[in-house]
N, C-alpha and C positions, 0 to 999 in steps of 0.2 A: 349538304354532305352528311351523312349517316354515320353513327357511330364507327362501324368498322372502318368504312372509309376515311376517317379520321385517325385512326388508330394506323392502318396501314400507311399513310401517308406519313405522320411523323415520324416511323417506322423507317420510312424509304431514308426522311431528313436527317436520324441517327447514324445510317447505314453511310452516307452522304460526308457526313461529319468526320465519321471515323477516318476516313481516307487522308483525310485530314492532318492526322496526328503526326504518320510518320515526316511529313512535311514541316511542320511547325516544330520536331523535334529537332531534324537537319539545320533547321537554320537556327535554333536555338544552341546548337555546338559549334555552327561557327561566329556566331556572336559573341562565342565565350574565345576566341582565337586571339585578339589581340590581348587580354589581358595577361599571355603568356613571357608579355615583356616582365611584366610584376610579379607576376606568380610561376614562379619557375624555381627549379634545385640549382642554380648555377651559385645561389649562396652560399653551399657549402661541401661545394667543389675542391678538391685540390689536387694539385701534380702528383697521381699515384699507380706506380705500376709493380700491381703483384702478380705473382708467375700465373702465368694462364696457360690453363690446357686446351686446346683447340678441336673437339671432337668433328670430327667429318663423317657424316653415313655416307655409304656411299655404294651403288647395284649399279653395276653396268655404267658407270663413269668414264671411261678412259678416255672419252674425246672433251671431257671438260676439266680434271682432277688436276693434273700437271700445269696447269695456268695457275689453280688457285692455290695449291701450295708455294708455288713461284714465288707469288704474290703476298701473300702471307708470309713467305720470309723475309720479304725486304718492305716492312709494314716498319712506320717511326714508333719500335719499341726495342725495350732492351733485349738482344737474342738471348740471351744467358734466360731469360722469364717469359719463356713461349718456346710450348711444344705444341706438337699437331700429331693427332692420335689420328689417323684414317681407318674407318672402319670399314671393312670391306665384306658386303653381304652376301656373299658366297656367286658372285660377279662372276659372268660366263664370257664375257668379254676378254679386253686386255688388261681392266683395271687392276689386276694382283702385279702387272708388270710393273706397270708406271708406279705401283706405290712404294714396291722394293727397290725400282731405280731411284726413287726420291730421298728412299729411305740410305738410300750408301751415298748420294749425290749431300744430304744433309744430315748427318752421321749424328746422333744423340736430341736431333730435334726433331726427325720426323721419324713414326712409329707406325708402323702397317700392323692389326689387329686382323684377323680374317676369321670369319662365319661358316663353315663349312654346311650349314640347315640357311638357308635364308628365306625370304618370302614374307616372312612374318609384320612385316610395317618398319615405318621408321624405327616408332621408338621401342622396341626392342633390341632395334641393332646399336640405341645410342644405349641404351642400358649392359650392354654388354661391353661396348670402351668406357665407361662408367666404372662398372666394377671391375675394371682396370685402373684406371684413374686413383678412383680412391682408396687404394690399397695402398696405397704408402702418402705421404704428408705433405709432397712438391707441390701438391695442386694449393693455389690461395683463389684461384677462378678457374671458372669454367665456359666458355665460346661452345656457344651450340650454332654450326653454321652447315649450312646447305654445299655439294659437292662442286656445282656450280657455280656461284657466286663470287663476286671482285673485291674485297675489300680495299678503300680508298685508303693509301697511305698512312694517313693520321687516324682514318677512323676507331679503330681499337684504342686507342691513347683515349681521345675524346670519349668513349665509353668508360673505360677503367676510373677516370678522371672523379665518377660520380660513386665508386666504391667506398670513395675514401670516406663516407657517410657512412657510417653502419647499420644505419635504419634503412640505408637502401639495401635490398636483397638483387633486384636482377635490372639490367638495364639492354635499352632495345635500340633498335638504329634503324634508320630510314633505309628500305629496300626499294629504290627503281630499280624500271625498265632498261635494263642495259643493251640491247642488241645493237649492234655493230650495221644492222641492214633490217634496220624495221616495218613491217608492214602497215595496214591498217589497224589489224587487229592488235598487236604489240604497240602501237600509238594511243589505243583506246585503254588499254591497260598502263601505258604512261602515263596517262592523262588520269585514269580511279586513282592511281597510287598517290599520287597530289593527295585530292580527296580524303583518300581512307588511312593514309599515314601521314605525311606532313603536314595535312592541314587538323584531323580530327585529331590524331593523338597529340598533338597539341593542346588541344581544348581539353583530353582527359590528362592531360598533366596538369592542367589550371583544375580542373576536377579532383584531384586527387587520387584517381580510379582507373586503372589503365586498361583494357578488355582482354589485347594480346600481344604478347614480345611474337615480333616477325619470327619464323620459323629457322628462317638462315640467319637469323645474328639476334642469337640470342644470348646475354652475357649475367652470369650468376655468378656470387660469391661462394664461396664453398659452405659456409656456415647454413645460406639458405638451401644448400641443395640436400645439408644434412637434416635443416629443419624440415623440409618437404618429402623427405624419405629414405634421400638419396639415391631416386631413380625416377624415371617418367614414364608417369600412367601410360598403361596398355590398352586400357579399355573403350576408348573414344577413339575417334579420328582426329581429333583435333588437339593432341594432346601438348601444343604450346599455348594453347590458350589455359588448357585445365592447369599447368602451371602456373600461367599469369597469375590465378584467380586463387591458387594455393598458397601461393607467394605473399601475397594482401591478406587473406585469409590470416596467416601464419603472424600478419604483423610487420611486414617487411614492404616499403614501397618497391614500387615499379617505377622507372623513368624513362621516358622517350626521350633519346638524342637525336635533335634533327639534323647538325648538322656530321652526324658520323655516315658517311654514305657507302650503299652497297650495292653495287651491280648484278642485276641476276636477268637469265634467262625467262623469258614469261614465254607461253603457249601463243601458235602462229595462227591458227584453225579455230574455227566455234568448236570441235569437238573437240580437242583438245584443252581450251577451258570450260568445256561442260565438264570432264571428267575430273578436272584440278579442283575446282568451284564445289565440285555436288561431293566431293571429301567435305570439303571447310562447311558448306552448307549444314550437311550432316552432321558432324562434329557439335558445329553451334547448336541445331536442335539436343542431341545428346547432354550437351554441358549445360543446355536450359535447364533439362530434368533432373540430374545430377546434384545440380545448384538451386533447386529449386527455393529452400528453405532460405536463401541468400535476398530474395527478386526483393526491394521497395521493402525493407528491415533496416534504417537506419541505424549503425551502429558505430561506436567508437573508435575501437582499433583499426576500423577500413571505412574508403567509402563506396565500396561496391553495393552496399543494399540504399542507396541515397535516390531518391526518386528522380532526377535527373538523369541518371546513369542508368535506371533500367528503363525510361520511356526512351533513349536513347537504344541500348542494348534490343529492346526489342519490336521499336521503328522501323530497324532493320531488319531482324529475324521474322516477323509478321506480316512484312510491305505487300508479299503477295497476297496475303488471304486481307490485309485492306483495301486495295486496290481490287479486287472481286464483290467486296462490300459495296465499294464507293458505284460500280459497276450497276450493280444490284438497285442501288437505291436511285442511281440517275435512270435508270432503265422506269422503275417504278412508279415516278414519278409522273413521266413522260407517258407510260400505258396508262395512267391514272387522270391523264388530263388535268395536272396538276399545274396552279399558277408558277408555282414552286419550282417545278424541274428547269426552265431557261435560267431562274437566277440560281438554282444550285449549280448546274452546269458552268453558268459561268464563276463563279465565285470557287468551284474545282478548278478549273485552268489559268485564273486569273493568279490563286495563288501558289500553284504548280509554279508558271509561267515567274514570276517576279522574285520567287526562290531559286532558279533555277539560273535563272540572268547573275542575280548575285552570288550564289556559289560558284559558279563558272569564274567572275570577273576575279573573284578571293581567290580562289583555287591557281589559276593563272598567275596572280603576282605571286603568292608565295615559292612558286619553282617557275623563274621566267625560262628557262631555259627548254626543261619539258615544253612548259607551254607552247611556245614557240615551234617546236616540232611535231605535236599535236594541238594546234589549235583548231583544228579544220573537226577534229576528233570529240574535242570539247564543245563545239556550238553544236553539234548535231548528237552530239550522248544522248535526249534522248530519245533521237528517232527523227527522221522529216516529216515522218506525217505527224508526229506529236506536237512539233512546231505548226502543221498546218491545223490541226484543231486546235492550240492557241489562237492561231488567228481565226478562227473559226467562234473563239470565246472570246474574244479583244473586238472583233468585229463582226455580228451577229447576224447582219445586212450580205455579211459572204452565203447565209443560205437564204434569208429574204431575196435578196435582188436576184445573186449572180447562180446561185442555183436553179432557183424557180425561175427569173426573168430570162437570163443570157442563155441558160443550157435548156433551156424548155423543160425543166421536171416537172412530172404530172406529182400530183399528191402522194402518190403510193411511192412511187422512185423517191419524192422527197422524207418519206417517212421514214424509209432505211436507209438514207442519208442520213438523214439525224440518229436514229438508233446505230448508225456505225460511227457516226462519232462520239456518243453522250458512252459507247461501251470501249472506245480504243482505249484504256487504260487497261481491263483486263486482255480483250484483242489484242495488244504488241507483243503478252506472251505468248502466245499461239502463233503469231509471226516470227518471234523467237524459235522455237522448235520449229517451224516450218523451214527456217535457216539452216538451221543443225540438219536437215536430213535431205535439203537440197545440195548441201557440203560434199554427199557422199556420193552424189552419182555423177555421172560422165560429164556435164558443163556446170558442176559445182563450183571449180575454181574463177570461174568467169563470175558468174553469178549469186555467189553468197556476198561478195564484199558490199554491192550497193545493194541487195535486200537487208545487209545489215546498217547500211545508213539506213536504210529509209524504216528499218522495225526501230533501231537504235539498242545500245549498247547494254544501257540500262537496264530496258527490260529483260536482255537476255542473263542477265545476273538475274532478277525477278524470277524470270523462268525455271531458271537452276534453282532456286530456292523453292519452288513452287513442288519440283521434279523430288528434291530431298525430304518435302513433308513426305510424299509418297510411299519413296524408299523406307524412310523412317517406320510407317504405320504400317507396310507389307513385313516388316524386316529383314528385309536384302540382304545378302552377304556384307559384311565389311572387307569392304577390296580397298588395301592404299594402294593403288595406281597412283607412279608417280609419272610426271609430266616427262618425257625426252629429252633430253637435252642433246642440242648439235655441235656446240662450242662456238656461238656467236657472237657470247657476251662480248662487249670492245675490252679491249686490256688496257688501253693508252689514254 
């Protein structure tokens, strides 16, 4: 082997490695899960409820608004210390109706604000029942919640609970999947939610470092919303996480309540969470830049610059352009005639494959109940053929024998067999968008649900992220498109 050949080949083995990382980050967040039993803020907790304003944005609501104020007023808190400010973004609908009927139906607690310019994003329109809010001294908290959304009876108590800390600034609560009549697609998004809230913010509360208060239940103290500005950034798409991150910054923890539950609406269609997804996608790349000066800076008063937290932070923000890497370098190998490429390939899926087994099985106990409604959702997150080139890297002898011997492959047929396996990591997002735009035509509704088993769920989150470097590096418009809502959520 000649120099260059050398040089490229360890090259490939880098490239190989990389892919690597966001994997052994994942499982190294949920390893830090159970220590939440010991490392948690429940020590200095206590029975404490200050008046809380309850801001609602809200565009074209009216088939979802009137549940959740319902809801919220017969929430286990004191009425006399909760109001609910509805802001209404200049709604072409009936939502100016339902919120003046609520507002005389609940006389002194509920507040109809209205936008007459709307369009503008969320948090403009919260910033405008904001500097309402904080014009006079009632407010001791502030509920940033989504129009849609269910809050569970005790939830709000269980949040405020962690106020009574003064080092705590805002506190977040577990957002499922709520529909009353879920799909596939609403099962697949029951089943992330596990995942990326009850089970991961867990582990950053044993971290110290929280990335993002849920967007619908988000609970601040007043003091930090003065510390923070007292209004929320315009400039991102993602502007509950740039609080998160302001919040810590400023010196104030974050806490994740898991057992304060919130029911919300999630997207039925892949394009309808392409468009929800490729906001938050965006957002994140933005808050990367923004925050840059923050990334792996160890520092005192936070622990958002702790190298755990950013190999974690951006495992995810990166997966796609590693998974291209990993693409790249198993590809390379294999054109290179490399001893190398069969055991990198497999040493990719083997520990893909055994991280994936065990965050499933964790993910599972922690919300048995999700689980149980999505399990069929969780074994196949990510993808059936992903599962089949597992076994295609568990058992090697599936292209030896059953390829070559049983199906008669000649060499060449067998050659882009193996190149379409050693490259399906980046190929499932291209299956992804192939989903998204088979959605749109005439046997789309037939046909997307099992091309999305079989690309898997996973990568179409991948995808999205893949789709928002894009965005990013062209500079799109910043459109907040918000998701539909039909009035699904269960109530009961």
């Amino acid at each position: 082997m000649d120099t260059l050949e050398t040089i490229v080949t360890w090259l490939c083995v880098v490239f190989v490695a990389t892919g690597a990382v966001p994997v052994v980050a994942g499982a190294y967040q949920f390893l830090v899960i159970p220590f939440h039993g010991l490392r948690n803020h429940y020590g200095r907790t206590a029975p404490y409820f200050p008046r809380v304003a309850v801001v609602v944005p809200a565009w074209n609501e009216g088939a979802v608004i009137a549940a959740s104020i319902d809801r919220l007023m017969r929430l286990e808190y004191p009425p006399e210390s909760l109001r609910v400010y509805l802001v209404d973004d200049a709604s072409t609908d009936d939502t100016p109706d339902v919120a003046r009927a609520k507002e005389v139906e609940y006389p002194g607690r509920v507040v109809h604000l209205r936008r007459e310019k709307g369009g503008e994003g969320k948090a403009h329109t919260l910033n405008h029942g904001l500097r309402t809010i904080l014009a006079d001294d009632w407010m001791q908290a502030l509920l940033i919640m989504d129009a849609d959304v269910i809050y569970q009876p005790d939830s709000l108590r269980l949040m405020t609970r962690h106020l009574a800390d003064p080092e705590v600034g805002a506190v977040t609560a577990y957002i499922t999947e709520g529909s009353d009549d879920p799909n596939y697609m609403t099962r697949f998004i029951g089943y992330e939610y596990i995942a990326a809230q009850a089970a991961a913010r867990r582990a950053q509360n044993v971290m110290g470092a929280v990335a993002c208060l849920a967007g619908g239940a988000q609970l601040h103290s007043r003091e930090n919303l003065l510390a923070i500005g007292g209004e929320i950034d315009t400039t991102s798409l993602a502007e509950d996480t740039f609080t998160t991150l302001r919040t810590q910054i400023a010196g104030r923890r974050v806490v994740f309540e898991p057992h304060a539950i919130v029911l919300a609406e999630e997207p039925g269609t892949v394009g309808a969470l392409w468009k929800q997804r490729l906001r938050w996608s965006r957002g994140n790349v933005q808050i990367s830049r923004v925050f840059k000066h923050l990334w792996f800076r160890p520092r005192r008063q936070h622990n958002l610059g702790s190298i755990p937290f950013g190999l974690i932070w951006f495992a995810i923000l990166l997966l796609p352009a590693t998974m291209v890497l990993n693409t790249a370098g198993l590809v390379g190998l294999y054109l290179l005639d490399s001893d190398y490429a069969r055991t990198a390939f497999q040493a990719t899926w083997f520990l893909a494959g055994s991280t994936y087994v065990f965050l499933t099985a964790f993910t599972i106990m922690i919300d048995p109940a999700t689980g149980r409604r999505a399990w069929r959702e969780a074994v196949v997150f990510p993808g059936l053929v992903s599962l089949l080139v597992m076994t295609v890297a568990f058992a090697p002898e599936v292209i030896d024998t059953y390829a070559v011997g049983l199906l008669g492959f000649d060499p060449f047929t067998t050659t882009l067999w193996t190149l379409f396996v050693y490259s399906w990591i980046s190929l499932s997002m291209v299956g992804a968008w192939i989903a998204k735009r088979v959605e749109t035509t005439r046997l789309g509704r037939w046909l997307t649900p099992p091309l999305v088993y079989l690309v898997g769920y996973g990568p179409i989150l991948c995808a999205i992220t893949f789709d928002a470097y894009i965005k990013e590096y062209r500079g799109a418009a910043q459109v907040w498109d918000k998701t539909e809502k039909t009035g699904r959520v269960r109530t009961t």
